[in-house]
BATITOR-359936 format. One record per residue (C-alpha): residue number from 1; residue in one letter; x, y, z. Coordinates in steps of 0.001 Angstrom, whole numbers. Layout:
// BATITOR-359936
NUM:A:X:Y:Z
...
END
This chain:
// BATITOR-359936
1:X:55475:14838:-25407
2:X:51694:14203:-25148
3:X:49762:14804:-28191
4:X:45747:15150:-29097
5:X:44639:13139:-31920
6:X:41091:13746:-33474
7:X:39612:10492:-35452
8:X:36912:10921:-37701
9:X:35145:7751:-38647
10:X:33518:6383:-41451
11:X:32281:2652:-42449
12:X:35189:2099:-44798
13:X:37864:4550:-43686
14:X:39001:6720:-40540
15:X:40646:10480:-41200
16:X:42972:11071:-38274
17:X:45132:14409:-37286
18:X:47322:14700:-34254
19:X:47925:18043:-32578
20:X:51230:19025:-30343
21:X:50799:21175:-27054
22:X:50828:24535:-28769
23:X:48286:23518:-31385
24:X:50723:22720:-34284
25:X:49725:20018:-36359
26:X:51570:17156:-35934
27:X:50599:14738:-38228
28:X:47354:13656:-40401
29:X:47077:10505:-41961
30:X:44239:8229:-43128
31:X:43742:4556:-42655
32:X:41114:1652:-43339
33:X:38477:1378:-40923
34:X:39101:-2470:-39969
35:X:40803:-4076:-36954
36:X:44371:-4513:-38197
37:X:44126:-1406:-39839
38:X:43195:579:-36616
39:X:45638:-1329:-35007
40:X:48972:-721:-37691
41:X:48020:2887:-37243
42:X:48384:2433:-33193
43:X:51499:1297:-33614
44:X:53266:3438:-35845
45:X:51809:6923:-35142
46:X:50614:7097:-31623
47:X:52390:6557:-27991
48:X:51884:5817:-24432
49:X:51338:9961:-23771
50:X:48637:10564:-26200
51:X:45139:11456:-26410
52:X:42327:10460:-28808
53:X:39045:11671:-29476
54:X:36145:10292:-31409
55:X:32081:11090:-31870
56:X:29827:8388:-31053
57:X:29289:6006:-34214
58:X:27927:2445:-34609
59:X:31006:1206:-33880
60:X:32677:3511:-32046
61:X:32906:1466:-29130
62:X:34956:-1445:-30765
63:X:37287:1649:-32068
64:X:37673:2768:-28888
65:X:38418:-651:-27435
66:X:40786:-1684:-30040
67:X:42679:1597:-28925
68:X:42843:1552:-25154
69:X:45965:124:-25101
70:X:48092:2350:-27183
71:X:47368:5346:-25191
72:X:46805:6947:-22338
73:X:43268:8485:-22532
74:X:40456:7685:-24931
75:X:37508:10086:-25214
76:X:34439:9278:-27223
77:X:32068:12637:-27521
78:X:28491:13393:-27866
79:X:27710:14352:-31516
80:X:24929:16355:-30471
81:X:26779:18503:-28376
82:X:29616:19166:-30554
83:X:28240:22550:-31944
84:X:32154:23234:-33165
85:X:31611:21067:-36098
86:X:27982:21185:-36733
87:X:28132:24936:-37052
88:X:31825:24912:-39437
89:X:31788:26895:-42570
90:X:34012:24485:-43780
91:X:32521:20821:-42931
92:X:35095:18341:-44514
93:X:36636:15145:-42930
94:X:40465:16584:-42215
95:X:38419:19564:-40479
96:X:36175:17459:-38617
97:X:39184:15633:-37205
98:X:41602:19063:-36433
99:X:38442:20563:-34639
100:X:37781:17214:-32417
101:X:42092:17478:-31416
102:X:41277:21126:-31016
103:X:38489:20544:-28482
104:X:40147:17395:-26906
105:X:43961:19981:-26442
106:X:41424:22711:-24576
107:X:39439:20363:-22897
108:X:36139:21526:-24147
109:X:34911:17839:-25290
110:X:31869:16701:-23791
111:X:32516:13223:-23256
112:X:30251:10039:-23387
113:X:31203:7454:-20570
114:X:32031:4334:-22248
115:X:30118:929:-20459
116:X:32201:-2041:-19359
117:X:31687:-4939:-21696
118:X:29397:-6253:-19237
119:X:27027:-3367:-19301
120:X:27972:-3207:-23207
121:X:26691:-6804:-23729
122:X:23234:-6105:-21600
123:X:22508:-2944:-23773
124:X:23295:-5379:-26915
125:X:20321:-7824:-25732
126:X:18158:-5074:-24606
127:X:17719:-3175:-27511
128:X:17663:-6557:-29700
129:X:14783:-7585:-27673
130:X:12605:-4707:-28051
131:X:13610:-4318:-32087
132:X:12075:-7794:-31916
133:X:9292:-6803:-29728
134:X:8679:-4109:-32187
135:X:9011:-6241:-35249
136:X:6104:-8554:-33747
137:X:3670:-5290:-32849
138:X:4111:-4172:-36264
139:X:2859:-7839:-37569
140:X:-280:-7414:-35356
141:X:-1076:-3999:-36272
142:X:-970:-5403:-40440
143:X:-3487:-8084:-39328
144:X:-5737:-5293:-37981
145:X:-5170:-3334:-40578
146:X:-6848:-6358:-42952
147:X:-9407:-7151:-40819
148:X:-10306:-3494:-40563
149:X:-10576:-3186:-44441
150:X:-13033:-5964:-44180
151:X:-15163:-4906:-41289
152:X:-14291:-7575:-39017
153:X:-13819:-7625:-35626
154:X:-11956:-9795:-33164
155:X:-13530:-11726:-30151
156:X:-10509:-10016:-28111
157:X:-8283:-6898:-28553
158:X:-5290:-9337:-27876
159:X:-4498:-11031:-31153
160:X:-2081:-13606:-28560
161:X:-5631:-14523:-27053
162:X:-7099:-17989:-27586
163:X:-10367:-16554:-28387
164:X:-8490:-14077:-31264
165:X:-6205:-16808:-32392
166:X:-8326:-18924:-33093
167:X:-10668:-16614:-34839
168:X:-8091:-15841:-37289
169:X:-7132:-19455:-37977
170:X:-10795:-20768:-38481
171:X:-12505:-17735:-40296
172:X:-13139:-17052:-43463
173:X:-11747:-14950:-45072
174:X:-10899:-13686:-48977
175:X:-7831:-15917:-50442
176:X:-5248:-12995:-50774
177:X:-6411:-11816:-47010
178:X:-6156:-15274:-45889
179:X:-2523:-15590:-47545
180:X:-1445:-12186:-45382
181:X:-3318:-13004:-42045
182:X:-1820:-16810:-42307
183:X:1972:-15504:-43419
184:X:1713:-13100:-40491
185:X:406:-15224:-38293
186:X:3871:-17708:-38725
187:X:5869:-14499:-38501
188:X:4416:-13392:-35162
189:X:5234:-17457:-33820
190:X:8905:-17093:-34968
191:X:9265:-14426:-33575
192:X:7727:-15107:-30063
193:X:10053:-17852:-30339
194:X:12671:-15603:-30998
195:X:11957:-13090:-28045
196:X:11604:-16253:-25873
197:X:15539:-17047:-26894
198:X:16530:-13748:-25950
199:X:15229:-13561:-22473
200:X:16674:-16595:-21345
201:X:20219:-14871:-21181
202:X:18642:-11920:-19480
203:X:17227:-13938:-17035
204:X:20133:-15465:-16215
205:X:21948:-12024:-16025
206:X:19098:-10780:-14080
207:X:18971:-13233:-11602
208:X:23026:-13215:-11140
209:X:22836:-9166:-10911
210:X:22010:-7708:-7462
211:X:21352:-4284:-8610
212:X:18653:-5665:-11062
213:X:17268:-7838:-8713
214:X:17124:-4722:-6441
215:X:15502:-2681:-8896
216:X:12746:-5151:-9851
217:X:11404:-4825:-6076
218:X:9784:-1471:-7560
219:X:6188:-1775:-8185
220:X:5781:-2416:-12081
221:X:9443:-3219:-12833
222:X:9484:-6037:-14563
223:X:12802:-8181:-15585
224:X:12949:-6483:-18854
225:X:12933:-3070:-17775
226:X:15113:-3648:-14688
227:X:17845:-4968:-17178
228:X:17092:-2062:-19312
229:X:17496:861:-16807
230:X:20561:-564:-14810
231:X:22369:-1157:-18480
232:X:21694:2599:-19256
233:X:22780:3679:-15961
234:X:26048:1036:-14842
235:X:27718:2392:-12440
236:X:25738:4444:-10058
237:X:29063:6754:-8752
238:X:29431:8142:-11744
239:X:26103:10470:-10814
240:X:26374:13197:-8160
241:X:22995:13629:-7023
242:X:19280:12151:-8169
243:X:18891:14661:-10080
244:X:22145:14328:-12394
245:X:20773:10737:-12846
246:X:16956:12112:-14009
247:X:19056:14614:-17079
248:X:20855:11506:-17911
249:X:17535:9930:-18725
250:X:15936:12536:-20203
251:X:13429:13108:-17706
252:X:14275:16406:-16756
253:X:12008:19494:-17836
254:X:13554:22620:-20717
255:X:14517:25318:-18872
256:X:14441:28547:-19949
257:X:15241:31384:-18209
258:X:15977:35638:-18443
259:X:16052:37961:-15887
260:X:13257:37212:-13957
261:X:11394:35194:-16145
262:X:11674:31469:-16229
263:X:10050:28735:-18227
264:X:9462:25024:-17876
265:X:8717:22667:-21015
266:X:8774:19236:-22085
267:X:11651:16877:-20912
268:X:14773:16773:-22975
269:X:14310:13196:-23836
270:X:17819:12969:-23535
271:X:19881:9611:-22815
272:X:18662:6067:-23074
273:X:15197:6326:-24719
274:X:14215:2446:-24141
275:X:14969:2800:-20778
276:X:12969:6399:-20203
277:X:10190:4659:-22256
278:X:10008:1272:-19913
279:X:9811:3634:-16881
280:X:6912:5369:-17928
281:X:5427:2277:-18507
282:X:6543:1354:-15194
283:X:5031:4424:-13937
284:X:1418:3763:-15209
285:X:1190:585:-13080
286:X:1097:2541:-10193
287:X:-2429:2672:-10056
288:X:-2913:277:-7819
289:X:391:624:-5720
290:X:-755:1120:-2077
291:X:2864:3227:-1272
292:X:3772:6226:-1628
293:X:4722:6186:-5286
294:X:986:5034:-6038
295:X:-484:7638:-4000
296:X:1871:10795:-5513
297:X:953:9243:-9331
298:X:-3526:9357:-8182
299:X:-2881:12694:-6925
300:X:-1402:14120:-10067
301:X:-3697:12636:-12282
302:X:-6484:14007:-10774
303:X:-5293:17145:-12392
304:X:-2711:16443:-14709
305:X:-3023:14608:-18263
306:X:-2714:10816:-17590
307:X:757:10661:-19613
308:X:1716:14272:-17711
309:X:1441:11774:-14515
310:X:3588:8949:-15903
311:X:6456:11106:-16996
312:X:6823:13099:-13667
313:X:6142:9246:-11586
314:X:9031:7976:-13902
315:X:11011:11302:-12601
316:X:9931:10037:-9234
317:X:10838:6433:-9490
318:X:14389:7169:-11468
319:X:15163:9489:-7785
320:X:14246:6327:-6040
321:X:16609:4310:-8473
322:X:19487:6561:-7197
323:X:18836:5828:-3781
324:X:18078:2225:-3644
325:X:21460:1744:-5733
326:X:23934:4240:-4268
327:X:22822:2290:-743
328:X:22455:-947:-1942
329:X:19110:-1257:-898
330:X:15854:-2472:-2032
331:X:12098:-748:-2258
332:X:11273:-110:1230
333:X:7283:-135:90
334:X:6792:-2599:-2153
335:X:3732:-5337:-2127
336:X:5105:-8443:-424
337:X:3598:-10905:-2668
338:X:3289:-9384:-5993
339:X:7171:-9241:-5604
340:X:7758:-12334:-4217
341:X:5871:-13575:-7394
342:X:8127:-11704:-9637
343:X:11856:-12728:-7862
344:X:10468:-16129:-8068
345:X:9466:-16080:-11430
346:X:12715:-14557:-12276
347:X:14356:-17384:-10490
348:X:12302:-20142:-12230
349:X:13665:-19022:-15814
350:X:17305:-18482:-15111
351:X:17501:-22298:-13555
352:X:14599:-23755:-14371
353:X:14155:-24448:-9995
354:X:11507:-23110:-8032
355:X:12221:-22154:-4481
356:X:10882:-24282:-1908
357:X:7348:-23830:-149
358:X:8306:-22346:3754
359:X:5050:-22202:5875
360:X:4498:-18986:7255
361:X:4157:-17723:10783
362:X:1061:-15759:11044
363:X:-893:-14326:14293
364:X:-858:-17183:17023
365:X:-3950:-19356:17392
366:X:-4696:-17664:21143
367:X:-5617:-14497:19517
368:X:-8706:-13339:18132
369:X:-9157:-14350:14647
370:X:-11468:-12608:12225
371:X:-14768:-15031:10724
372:X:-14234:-16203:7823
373:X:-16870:-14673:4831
374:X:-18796:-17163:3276
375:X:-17420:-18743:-335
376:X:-13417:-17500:776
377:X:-10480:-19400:1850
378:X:-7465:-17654:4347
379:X:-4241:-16626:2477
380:X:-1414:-15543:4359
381:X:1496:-12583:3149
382:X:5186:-12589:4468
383:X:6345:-9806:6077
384:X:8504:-7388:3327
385:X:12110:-8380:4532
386:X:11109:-12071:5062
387:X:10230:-11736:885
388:X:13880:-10159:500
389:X:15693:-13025:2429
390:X:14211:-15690:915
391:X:14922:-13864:-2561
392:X:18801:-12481:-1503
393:X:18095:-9430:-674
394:X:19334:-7038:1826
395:X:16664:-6403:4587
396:X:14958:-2950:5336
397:X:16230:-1160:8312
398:X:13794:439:9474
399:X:14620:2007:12612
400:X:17161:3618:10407
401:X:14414:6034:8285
402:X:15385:9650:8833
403:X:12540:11920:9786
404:X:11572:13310:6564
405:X:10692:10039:5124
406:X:8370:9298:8176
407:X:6301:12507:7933
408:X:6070:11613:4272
409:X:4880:7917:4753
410:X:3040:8918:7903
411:X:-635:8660:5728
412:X:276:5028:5011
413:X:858:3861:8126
414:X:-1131:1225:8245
415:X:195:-335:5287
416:X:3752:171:6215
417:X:2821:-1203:9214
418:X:1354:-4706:7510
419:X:4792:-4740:5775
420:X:6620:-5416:9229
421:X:4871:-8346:10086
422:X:3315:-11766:8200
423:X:-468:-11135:8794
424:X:-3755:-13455:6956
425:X:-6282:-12177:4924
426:X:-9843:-13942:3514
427:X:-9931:-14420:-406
428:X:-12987:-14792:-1923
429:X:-12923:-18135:-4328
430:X:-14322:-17912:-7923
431:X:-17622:-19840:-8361
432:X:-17373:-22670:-10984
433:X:-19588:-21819:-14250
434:X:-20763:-25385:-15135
435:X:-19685:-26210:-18401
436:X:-22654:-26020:-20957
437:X:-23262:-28855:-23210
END
C-alpha cells in the first residue's frame, strides 16, 4: 500500500510523518540529517510504493538524491507557494511535515523540477562565479569609496585600466589609505585569478554543449550568460509554450484582474534571478544590433524608460530562447563576425587551439568593385551559415521561414539579405599618433 511521507528538514535533524490512503497517520519518526542517517531511515521505514515530499533547502537536492532509490516518487516543493504552512496557526516541525504528506496524498504540491547532475553542476559554477564576480565589485567600490573621501579622482572609471592601476600603485596617498587601497588591490588580483579558474571549466562545458553554443549566437550573449540561462532552463520540453518559459524566469508582468478591470505591474521576478539579470544585460547590448531584436529594443526606448526597454527585450530574447532550443536552431539574425569572434574565442579557451584561417569567397573579380576610400583597407564577412559550419552549428533554412516572420523582417531586408552571402566592405585604418618624446 502506497504511502505519503512529508520530510521537514533542518541542518542537524529531519522530522518525518508518513500518511496511509485515507489520511491516517502512519508513522512519524525523526532522524539525523546526515547521509547514513537519511539512508537507515530509507531502509527501515519506507518502500518501493511510497511518496516523499520536501521544501526546497540548501541541501535539499542531495536529500532528494540520496532518496531516489527507495521510492517511487520524490517531490521537492516551492516554499513560497506553500501557503498551507506559512499561514498554520500551529507552525511546529511534526505539523510542517503532516501538512506537506497532506498536500503530497491530495496532490495539491506545487512541485520544483529537480536538474540532472549535469545541469546541477553548471548552476554550482554559475552562481560561484558571479559570488566571486561580486566579491571583486565590492573591492572596487571600497577603493572608490577612499579615494572619494580624499577628493581624488581616477585617470579612468575602470579601476582594471592601465591608466587607473597604475595611478593607484604610484600615488600618494595617506599611510592608513595606502594600507586599504594596496590590501585591496591584492584582493581584487586573487580574485581575478580566481574567476579566471572558474571559467576554464565553463568553457570547456560551453564549448562541448550545443544548446549553449546555440544560445551564444544571440547578439550580447556572452559564454557566461549562455551557461547561465540554459542551466536555469535544462530541458526545454518541460515548457509548453514561450510564454510558460518567460513566468519561469520571472519576466512576466503582475496581473491583476476584476470584472472588467485589469492591471499590469512589474514582473514577478520569479525563477533564476542570475539568469533574468544576465539577460537584461544581454538586452542592453542591443543597441547596436542591426536585426530585429535591435530595432524592437530603439523603438521602445524612444518612449519607454531605458531599463523599461531591457526588461521587455529580455522578454523578447527569452521567446527567442524557446524557439531556437525547442528546434535546435541557432539566431537566424545575428552579426556574422561579431559571432564568429565569440565561438572562436570560446573555442580558444576550452583547448587552447584556434581554428584555422579559410580564405573567403567574395564577389568575383569580373564584377564591378566599389573604390577604395583613401586611408582604408578591404575586409571581407562570411555569409551567416558559413560562420555556423565552421563553428558546428546547424545552418539556417531559410526557404523554410513561415510568412509571419517575413512580413516582420521585411524592413531589414537588406541586411538579411548581406547575411546570405560573403560580401567586402572598406575599413578605415587608425592613423599612428607618433610617440612624443
Amino acid at each position: 500500500m502506497a504511502r505519503y511521507v512529508g520530510l521537514d528538514l533542518h541542518k542537524r535533524f529531519i522530522v518525518a510523518c508518513a500518511l496511509n490512503e485515507d489520511g491516517s497517520v502512519a508513522f512519524r519518526t525523526r532522524f539525523n540529517c546526515s547521509s547514513e542517517g537519511i539512508v537507515r531511515f530509507a531502509r527501515e521505514h519506507l518502500s518501493r510504493q511510497d511518496a516523499v515530499a520536501l521544501e526546497v533547502t540548501t541541501h535539499s537536492q542531495a536529500v532528494a538524491q540520496l532518496l531516489v532509490p527507495f521510492v517511487a516518487r520524490v517531490v521537492v516543493s516551492n516554499p513560497t507557494k506553500t501557503k498551507a504552512i506559512a499561514a498554520a496557526t500551529v507552525k511546529t516541525d511534526a505539523v510542517d511535515a503532516k501538512t506537506l504528506a497532506q498536500l503530497l496524498r491530495s496532490d495539491f504540491l506545487p512541485e520544483v523540477w529537480q536538474p540532472d547532475p549535469e545541469s546541477e553542476t553548471l548552476r554550482s559554477l554559475v552562481t560561484f562565479r558571479s559570488q566571486l564576480a561580486g566579491t571583486r565589485t565590492r573591492y572596487q567600490n571600497r577603493i572608490r569609496s577612499i579615494l572619494q573621501q580624499l577628493m581624488l579622482e581616477l585617470p579612468s572609471r575602470r579601476l582594471d585600466a592601465a591608466q587607473a592601476r597604475r595611478a593607484l600603485e604610484e600615488g600618494e596617498l595617506p599611510e592608513t589609505e595606502r594600507l586599504q587601497v594596496d590590501t585591496l588591490l591584492t584582493l581584487i588580483d586573487e580574485t581575478d585569478r580566481s574567476i579566471t579558474e572558474v571559467d576554464e571549466p565553463l568553457a570547456r562545458f560551453a564549448y562541448a554543449s550545443e544548446p549553449i553554443k546555440l544560445l551564444m549566437t544571440l547578439p550580447g550573449m556572452g559564454m557566461l550568460a549562455a551557461c547561465a540561462v540554459y542551466a536555469a532552463i535544462g530541458d526545454i520540453t518541460r515548457f509548453r509554450s514561450s510564454n510558460h518559459l518567460v513566468a519561469y524566469l520571472g519576466l512576466a508582468p503582475r496581473v491583476k484582474q476584476s470584472a472588467g478591470h485589469t492591471w499590469y505591474g512589474s514582473i514577478t521576478k520569479t525563477g533564476n534571478r542570475e539568469a533574468r539579470r544576465l539577460l537584461v544585460l544581454a538586452a542592453g547590448h542591443l543597441t547596436s544590433d542591426e536585426g530585429p531584436l535591435g530595432d524592437f529594443y530603439r523603438r521602445l526606448k524612444t518612449r519607454k524608460h531605458g531599463s523599461v526597454a531591457a526588461v521587455a527585450a529580455a522578454r523578447k530574447i527569452a521567446e527567442v530562447i524557446y524557439h531556437m532550443l525547442s528546434n535546435n536552431e541557432p539566431y537566424r539574425y545575428a552579426a556574422p563576425q561579431r559571432t564568429l569572434e565569440k565561438l572562436d574565442r570560446l573555442r580558444a579557451q576550452a583547448t587552447g587551439q584556434r581554428r584555422e584561417r579559410q580564405p573567403i569567397a567574395v564577389a568575383p573579380k569580373n564584377e564591378p568593385q566599389t573604390p577604395k576610400p583613401e586611408n582604408s583597407r578591404r575586409c571581407a564577412v562570411r555569409a551567416l551559415n558559413e560562420v555556423y559550419r565552421l563553428s558546428g552549428l546547424p545552418p539556417i533554412d531559410w526557404a523554410a521561414l513561415k510568412e509571419g516572420e517575413k512580413r516582420v523582417t521585411q524592413p531589414f531586408e537588406e541586411y538579411v539579405d548581406s547575411l546570405k552571402r560573403n560580401y567586402a566592405y572598406y575599413r578605415k585604418i587608425r592613423a599612428e599618433v607618433a610617440a612624443t618624446p
